[in-house]
PQR file of N, CA, C, O and H, with PARSE charges and radii, in Angstrom:
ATOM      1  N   UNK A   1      80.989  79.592 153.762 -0.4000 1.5000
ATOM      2  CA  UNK A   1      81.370  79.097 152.456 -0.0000 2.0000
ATOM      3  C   UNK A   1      80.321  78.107 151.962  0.5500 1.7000
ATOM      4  O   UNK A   1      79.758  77.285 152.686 -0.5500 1.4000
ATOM      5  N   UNK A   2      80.099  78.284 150.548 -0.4000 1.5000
ATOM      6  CA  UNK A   2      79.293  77.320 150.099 -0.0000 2.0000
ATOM      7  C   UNK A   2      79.504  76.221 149.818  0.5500 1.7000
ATOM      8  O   UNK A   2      80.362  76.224 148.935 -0.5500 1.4000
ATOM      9  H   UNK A   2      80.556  78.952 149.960  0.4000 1.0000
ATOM     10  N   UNK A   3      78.978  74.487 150.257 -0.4000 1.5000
ATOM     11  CA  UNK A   3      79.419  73.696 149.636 -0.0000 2.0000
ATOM     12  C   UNK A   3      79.928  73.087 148.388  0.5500 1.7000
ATOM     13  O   UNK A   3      79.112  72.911 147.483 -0.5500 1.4000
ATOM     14  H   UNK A   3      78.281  74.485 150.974  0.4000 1.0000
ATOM     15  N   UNK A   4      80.677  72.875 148.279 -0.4000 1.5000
ATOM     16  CA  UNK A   4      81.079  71.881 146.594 -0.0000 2.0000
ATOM     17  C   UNK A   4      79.987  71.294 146.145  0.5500 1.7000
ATOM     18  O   UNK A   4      79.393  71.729 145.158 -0.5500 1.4000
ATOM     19  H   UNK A   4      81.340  73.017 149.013  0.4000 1.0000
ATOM     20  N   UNK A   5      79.552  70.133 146.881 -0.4000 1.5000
ATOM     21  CA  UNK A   5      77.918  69.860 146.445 -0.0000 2.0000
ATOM     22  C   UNK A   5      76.828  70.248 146.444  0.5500 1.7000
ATOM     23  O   UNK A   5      75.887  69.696 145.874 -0.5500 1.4000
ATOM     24  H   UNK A   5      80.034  69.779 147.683  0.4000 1.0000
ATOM     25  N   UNK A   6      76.786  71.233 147.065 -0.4000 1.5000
ATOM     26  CA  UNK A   6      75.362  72.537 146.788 -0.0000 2.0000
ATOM     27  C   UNK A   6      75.398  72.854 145.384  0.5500 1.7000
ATOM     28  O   UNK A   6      74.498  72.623 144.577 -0.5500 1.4000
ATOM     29  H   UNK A   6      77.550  71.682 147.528  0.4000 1.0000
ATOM     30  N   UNK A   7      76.928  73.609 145.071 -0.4000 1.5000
ATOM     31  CA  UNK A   7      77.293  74.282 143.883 -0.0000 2.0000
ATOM     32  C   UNK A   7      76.743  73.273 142.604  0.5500 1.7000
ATOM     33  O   UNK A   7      75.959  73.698 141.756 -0.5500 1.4000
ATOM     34  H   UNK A   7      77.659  73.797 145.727  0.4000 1.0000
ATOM     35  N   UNK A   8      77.218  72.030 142.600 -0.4000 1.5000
ATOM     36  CA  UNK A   8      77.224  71.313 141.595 -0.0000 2.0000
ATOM     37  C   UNK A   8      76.040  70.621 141.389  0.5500 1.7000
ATOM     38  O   UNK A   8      75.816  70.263 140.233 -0.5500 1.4000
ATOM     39  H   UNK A   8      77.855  71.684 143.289  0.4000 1.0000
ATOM     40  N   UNK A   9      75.002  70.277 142.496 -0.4000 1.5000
ATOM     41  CA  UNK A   9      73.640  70.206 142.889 -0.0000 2.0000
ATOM     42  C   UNK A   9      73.110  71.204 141.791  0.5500 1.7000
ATOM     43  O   UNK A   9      72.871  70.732 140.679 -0.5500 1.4000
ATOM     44  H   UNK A   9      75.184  70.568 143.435  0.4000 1.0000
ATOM     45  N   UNK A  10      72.907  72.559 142.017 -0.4000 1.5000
ATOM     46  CA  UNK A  10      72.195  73.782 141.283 -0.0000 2.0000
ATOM     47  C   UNK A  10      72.885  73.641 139.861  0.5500 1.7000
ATOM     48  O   UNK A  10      72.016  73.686 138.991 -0.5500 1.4000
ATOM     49  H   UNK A  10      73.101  72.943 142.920  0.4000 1.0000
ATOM     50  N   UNK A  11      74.149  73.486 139.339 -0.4000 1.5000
ATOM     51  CA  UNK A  11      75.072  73.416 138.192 -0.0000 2.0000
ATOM     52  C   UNK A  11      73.880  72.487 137.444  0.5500 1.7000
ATOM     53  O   UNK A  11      73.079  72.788 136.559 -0.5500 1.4000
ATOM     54  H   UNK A  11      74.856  73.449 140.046  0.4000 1.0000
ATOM     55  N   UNK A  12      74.065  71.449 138.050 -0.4000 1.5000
ATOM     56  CA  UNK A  12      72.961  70.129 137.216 -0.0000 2.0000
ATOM     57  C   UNK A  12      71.313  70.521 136.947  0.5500 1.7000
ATOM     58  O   UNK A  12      70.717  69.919 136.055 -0.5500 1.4000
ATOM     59  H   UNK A  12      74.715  71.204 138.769  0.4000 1.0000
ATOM     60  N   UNK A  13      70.661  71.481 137.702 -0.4000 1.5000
ATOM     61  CA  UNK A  13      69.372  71.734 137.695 -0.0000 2.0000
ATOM     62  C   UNK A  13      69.698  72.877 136.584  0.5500 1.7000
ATOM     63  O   UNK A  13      68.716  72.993 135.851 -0.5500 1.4000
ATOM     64  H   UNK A  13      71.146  71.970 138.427  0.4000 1.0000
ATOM     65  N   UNK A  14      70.724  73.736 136.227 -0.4000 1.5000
ATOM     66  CA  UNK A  14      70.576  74.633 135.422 -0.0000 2.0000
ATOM     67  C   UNK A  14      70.588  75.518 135.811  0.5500 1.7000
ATOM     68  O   UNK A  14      70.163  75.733 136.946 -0.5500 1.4000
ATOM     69  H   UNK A  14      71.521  73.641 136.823  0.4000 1.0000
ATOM     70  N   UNK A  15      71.384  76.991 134.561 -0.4000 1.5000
ATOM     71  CA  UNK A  15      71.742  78.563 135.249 -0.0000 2.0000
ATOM     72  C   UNK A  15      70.599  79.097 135.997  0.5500 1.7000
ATOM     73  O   UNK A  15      71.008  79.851 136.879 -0.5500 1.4000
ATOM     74  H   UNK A  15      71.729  76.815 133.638  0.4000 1.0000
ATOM     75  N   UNK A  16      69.575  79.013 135.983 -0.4000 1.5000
ATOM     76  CA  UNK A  16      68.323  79.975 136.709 -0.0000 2.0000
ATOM     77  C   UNK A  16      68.710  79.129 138.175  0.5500 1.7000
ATOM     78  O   UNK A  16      68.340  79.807 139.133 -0.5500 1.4000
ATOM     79  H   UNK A  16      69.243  78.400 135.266  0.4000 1.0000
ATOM     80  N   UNK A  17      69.368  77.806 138.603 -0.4000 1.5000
ATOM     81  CA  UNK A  17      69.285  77.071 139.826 -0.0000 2.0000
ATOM     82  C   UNK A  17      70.433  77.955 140.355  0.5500 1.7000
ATOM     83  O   UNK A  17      70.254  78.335 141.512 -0.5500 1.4000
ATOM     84  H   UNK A  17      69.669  77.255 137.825  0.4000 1.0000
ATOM     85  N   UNK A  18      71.870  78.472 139.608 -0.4000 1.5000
ATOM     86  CA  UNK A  18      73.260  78.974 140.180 -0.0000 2.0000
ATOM     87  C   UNK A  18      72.884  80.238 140.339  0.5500 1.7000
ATOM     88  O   UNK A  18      73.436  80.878 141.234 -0.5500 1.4000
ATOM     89  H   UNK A  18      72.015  78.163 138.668  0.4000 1.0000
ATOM     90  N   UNK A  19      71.939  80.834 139.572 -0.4000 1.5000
ATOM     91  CA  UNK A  19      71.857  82.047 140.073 -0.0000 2.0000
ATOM     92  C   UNK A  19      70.979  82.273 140.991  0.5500 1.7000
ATOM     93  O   UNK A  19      71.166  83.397 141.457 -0.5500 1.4000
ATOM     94  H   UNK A  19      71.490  80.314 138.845  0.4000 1.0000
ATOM     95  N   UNK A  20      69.979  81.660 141.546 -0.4000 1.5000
ATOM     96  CA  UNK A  20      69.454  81.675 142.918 -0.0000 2.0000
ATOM     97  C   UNK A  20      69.657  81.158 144.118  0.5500 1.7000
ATOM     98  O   UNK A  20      68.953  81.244 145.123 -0.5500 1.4000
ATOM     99  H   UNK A  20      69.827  80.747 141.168  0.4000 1.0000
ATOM    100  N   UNK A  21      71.181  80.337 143.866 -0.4000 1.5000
ATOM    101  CA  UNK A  21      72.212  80.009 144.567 -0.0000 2.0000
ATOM    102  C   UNK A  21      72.442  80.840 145.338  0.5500 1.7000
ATOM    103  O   UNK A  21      72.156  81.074 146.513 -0.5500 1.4000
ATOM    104  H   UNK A  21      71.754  80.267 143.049  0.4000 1.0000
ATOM    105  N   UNK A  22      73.473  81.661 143.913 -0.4000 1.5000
ATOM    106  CA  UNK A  22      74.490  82.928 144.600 -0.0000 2.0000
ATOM    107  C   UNK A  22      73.667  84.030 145.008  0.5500 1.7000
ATOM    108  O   UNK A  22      73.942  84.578 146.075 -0.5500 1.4000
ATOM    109  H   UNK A  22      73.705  81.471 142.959  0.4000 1.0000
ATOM    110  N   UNK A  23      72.637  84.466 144.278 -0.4000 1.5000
ATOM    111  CA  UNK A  23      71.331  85.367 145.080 -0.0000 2.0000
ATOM    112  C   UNK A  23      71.587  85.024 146.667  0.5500 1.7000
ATOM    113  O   UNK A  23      72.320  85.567 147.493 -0.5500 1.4000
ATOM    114  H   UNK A  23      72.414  84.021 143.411  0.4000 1.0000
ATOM    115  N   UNK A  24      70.810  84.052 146.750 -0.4000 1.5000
ATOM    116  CA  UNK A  24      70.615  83.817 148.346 -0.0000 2.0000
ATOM    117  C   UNK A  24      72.123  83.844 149.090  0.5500 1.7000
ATOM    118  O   UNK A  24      72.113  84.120 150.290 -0.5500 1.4000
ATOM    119  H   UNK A  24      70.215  83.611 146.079  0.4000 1.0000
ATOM    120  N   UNK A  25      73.326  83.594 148.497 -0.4000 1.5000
ATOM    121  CA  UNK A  25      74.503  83.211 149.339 -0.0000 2.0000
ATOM    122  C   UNK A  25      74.812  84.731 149.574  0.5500 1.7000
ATOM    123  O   UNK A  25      74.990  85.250 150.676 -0.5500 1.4000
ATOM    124  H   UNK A  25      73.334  83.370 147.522  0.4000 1.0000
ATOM    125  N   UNK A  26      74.836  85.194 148.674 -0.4000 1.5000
ATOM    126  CA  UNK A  26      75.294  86.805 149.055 -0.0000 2.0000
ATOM    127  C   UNK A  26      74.696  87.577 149.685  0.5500 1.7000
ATOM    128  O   UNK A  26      75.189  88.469 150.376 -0.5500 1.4000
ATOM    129  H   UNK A  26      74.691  84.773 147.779  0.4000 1.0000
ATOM    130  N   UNK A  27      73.129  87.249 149.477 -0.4000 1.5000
ATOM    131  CA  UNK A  27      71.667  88.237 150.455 -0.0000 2.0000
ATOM    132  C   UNK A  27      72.342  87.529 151.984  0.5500 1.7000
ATOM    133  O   UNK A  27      72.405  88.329 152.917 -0.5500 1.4000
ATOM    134  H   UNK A  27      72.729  86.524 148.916  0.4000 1.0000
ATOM    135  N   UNK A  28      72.643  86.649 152.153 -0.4000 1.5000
ATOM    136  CA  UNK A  28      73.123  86.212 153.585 -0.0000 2.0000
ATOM    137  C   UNK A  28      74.618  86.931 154.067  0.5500 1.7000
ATOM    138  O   UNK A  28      74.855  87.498 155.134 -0.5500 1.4000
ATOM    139  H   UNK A  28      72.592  86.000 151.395  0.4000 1.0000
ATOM    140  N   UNK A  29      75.353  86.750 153.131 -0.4000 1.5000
ATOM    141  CA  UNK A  29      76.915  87.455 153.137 -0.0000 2.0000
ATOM    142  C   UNK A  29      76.260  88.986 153.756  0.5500 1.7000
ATOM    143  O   UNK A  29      76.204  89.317 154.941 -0.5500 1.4000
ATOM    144  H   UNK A  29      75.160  86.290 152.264  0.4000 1.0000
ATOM    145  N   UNK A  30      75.864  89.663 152.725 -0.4000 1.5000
ATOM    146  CA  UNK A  30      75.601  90.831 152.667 -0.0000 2.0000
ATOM    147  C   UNK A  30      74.583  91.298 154.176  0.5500 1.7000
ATOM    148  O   UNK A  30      74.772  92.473 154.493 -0.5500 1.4000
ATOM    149  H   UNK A  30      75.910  89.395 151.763  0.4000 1.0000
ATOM    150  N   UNK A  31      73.570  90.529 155.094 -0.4000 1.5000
ATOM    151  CA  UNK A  31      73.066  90.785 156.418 -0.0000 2.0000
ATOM    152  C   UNK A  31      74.014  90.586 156.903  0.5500 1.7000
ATOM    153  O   UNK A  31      74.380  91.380 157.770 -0.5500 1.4000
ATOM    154  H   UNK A  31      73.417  89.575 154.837  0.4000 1.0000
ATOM    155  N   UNK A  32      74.946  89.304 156.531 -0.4000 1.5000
ATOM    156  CA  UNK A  32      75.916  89.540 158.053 -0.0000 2.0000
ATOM    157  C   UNK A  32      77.257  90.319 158.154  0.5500 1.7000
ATOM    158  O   UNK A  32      78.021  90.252 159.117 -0.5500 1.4000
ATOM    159  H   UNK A  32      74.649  88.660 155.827  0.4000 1.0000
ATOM    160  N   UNK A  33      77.454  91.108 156.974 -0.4000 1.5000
ATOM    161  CA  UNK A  33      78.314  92.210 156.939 -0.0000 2.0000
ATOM    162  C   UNK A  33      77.450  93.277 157.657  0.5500 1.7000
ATOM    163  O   UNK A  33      77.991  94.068 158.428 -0.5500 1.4000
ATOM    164  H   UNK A  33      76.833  91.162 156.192  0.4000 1.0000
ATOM    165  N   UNK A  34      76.415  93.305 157.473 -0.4000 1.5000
ATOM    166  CA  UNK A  34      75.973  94.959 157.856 -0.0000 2.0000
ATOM    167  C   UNK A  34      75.358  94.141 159.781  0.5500 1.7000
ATOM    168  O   UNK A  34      74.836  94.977 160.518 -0.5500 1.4000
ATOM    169  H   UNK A  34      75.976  92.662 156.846  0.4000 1.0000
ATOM    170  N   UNK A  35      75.468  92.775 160.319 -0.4000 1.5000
ATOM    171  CA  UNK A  35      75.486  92.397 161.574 -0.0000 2.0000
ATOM    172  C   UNK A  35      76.874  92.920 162.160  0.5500 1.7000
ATOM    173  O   UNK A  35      76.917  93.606 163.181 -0.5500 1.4000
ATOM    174  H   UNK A  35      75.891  92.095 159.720  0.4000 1.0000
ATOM    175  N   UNK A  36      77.900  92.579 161.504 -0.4000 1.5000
ATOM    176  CA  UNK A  36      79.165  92.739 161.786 -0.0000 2.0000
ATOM    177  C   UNK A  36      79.522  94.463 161.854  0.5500 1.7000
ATOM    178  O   UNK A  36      80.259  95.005 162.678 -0.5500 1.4000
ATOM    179  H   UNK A  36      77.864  92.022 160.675  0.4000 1.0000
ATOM    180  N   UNK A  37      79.062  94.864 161.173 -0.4000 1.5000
ATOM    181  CA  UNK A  37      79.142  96.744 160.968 -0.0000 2.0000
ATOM    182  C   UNK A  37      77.870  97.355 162.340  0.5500 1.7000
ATOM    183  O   UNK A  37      77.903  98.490 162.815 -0.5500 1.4000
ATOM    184  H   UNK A  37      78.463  94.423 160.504  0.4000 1.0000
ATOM    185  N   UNK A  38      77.009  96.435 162.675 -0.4000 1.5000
ATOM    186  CA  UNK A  38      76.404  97.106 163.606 -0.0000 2.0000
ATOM    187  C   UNK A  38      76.896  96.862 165.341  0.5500 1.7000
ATOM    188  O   UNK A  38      76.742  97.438 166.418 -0.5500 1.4000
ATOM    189  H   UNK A  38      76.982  95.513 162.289  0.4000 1.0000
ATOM    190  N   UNK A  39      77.638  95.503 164.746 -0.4000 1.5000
ATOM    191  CA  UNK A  39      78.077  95.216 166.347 -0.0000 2.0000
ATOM    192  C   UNK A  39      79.633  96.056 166.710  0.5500 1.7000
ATOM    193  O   UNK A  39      80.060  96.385 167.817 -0.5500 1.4000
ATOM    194  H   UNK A  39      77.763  95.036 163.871  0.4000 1.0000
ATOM    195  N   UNK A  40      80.391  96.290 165.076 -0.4000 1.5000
ATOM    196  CA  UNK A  40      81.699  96.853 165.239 -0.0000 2.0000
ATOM    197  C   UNK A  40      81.457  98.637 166.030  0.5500 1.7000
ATOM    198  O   UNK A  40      82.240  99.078 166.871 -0.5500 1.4000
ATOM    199  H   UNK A  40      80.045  96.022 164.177  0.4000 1.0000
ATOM    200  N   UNK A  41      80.370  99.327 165.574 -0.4000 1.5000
ATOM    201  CA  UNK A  41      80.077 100.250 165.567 -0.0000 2.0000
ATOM    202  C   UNK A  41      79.306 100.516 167.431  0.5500 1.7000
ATOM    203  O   UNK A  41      79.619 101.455 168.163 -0.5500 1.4000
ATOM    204  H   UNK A  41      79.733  98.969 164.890  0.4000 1.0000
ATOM    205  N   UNK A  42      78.555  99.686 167.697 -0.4000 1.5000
ATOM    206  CA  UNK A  42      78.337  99.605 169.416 -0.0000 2.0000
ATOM    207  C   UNK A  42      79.878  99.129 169.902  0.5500 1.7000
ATOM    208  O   UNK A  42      80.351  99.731 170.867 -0.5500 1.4000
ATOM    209  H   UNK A  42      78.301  98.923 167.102  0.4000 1.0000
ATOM    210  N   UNK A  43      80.468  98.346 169.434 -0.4000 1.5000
ATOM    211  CA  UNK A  43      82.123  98.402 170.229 -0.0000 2.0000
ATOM    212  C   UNK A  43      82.893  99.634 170.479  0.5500 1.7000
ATOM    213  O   UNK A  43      83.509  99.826 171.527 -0.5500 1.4000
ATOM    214  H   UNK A  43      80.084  97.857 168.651  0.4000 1.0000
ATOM    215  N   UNK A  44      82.837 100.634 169.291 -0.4000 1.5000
ATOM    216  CA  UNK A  44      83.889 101.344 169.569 -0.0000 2.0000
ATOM    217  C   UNK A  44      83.032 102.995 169.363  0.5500 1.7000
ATOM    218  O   UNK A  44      83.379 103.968 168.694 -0.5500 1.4000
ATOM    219  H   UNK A  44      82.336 100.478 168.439  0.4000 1.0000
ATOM    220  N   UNK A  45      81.904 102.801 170.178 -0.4000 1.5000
ATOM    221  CA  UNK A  45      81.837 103.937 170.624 -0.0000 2.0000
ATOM    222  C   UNK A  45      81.943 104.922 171.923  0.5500 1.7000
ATOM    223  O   UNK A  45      81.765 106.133 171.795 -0.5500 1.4000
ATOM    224  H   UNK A  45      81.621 102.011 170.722  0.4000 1.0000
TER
END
């Protein structure tokens, strides 16, 4: 989860700062879904 003060940190620098926020928060979300899909997938084979 992202901090409250990260969020509001980037809020104050301006939209180009929130959207390279959530860029990066989700490019991270999004490796460790497909970490989680590679380790679920060696479990149950």
């Amino acid at each position: 989860m992202v901090d409250r003060k990260i969020i509001l940190d980037a809020y104050k620098k301006g939209p180009e700062a929130v959207i390279s926020l959530f860029e990066e928060t989700f490019s991270k979300l999004e490796k460790r879904i497909q970490e989680l899909e590679h380790a679920s997938k060696k479990l149950y084979k």
